[in-house]
N, C-alpha and C positions, 0 to 999 in steps of 0.2 A: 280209151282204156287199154291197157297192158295187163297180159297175162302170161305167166310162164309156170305148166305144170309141169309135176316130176311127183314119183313115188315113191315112195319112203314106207319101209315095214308094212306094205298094202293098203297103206293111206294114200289120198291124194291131196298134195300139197300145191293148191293155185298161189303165186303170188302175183297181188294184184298192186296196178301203180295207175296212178290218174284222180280224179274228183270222181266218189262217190254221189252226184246230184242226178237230178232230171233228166241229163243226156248222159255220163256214165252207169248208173245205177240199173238201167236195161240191158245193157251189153252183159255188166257183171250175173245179172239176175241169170239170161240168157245163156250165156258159156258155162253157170252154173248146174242150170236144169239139166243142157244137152250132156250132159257127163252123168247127171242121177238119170236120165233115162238110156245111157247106157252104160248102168248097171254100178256106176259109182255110190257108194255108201258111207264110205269113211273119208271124209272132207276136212281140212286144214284149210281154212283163210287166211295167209298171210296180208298184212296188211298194211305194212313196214312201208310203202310206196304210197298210201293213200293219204293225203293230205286235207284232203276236205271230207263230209258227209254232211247230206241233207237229210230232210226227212222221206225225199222219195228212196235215197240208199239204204236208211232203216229199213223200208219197208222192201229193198228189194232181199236183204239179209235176212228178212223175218220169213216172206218168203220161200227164199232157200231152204233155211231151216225147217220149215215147214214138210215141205216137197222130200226132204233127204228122212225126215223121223218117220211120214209117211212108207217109207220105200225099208223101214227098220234101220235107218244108219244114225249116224251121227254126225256132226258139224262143231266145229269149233274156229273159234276165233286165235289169233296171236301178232304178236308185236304190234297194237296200235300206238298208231303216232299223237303225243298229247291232246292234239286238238278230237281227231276221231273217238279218243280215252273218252277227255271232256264232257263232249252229244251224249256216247253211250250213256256213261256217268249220271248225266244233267236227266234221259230220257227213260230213265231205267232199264235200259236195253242191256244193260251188263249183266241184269239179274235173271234176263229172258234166258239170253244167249251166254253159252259156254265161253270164258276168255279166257288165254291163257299168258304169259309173259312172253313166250318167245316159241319157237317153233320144237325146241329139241322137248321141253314142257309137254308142248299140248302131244307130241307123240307118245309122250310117258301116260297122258292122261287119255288114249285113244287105246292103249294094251290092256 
């Protein structure tokens, strides 16, 4: 997995590249947590680089979200790549978790 964070208006904006599955989905979950346990709240998943998701990825996403609402933040989704769109889509996970179109979006929906 690949990740490259950056801050934006005191969000933090991961963008992640690689296969959401069974051996991604723990790294991502993982680099996730370590940033809400220090002290991250406001989360941007970029996700423009990810090309696959499994169901173990859903669940590292639900996760997250979990762990960040716990902590009072927030979490949002953006730029999924059709096939990731797809899962969400097919799994209802779009309607769990916040998506948004593209990154400059979910910043607007994060003020």
């Amino acid at each position: 997995m690949e990740f490259e964070n950056s801050t934006q208006d005191g969000v933090t904006v991961i963008a992640v590249g690689g296969r959401l599955d069974g051996v991604g989905a723990p790294e991502v979950e993982a680099h996730c947590l370590s940033l809400i346990e220090e002290g991250v709240v406001r989360m941007i998943l970029n996700l423009s680089g990810v090309d696959y998701i499994s169901s173990a990825g859903l669940r590292s996403l639900l996760v997250v979200a979990k762990a960040i609402k716990s902590a009072d933040g927030e979490l949002l989704l953006c730029e999924l790549t059709p096939m990731v769109r797809q899962v969400m889509e097919i799994s209802g996970f779009d309607q769990i978790l916040a998506v948004a179109p593209d990154c400059k979006a979910a910043l607007k929906m994060m003020v």
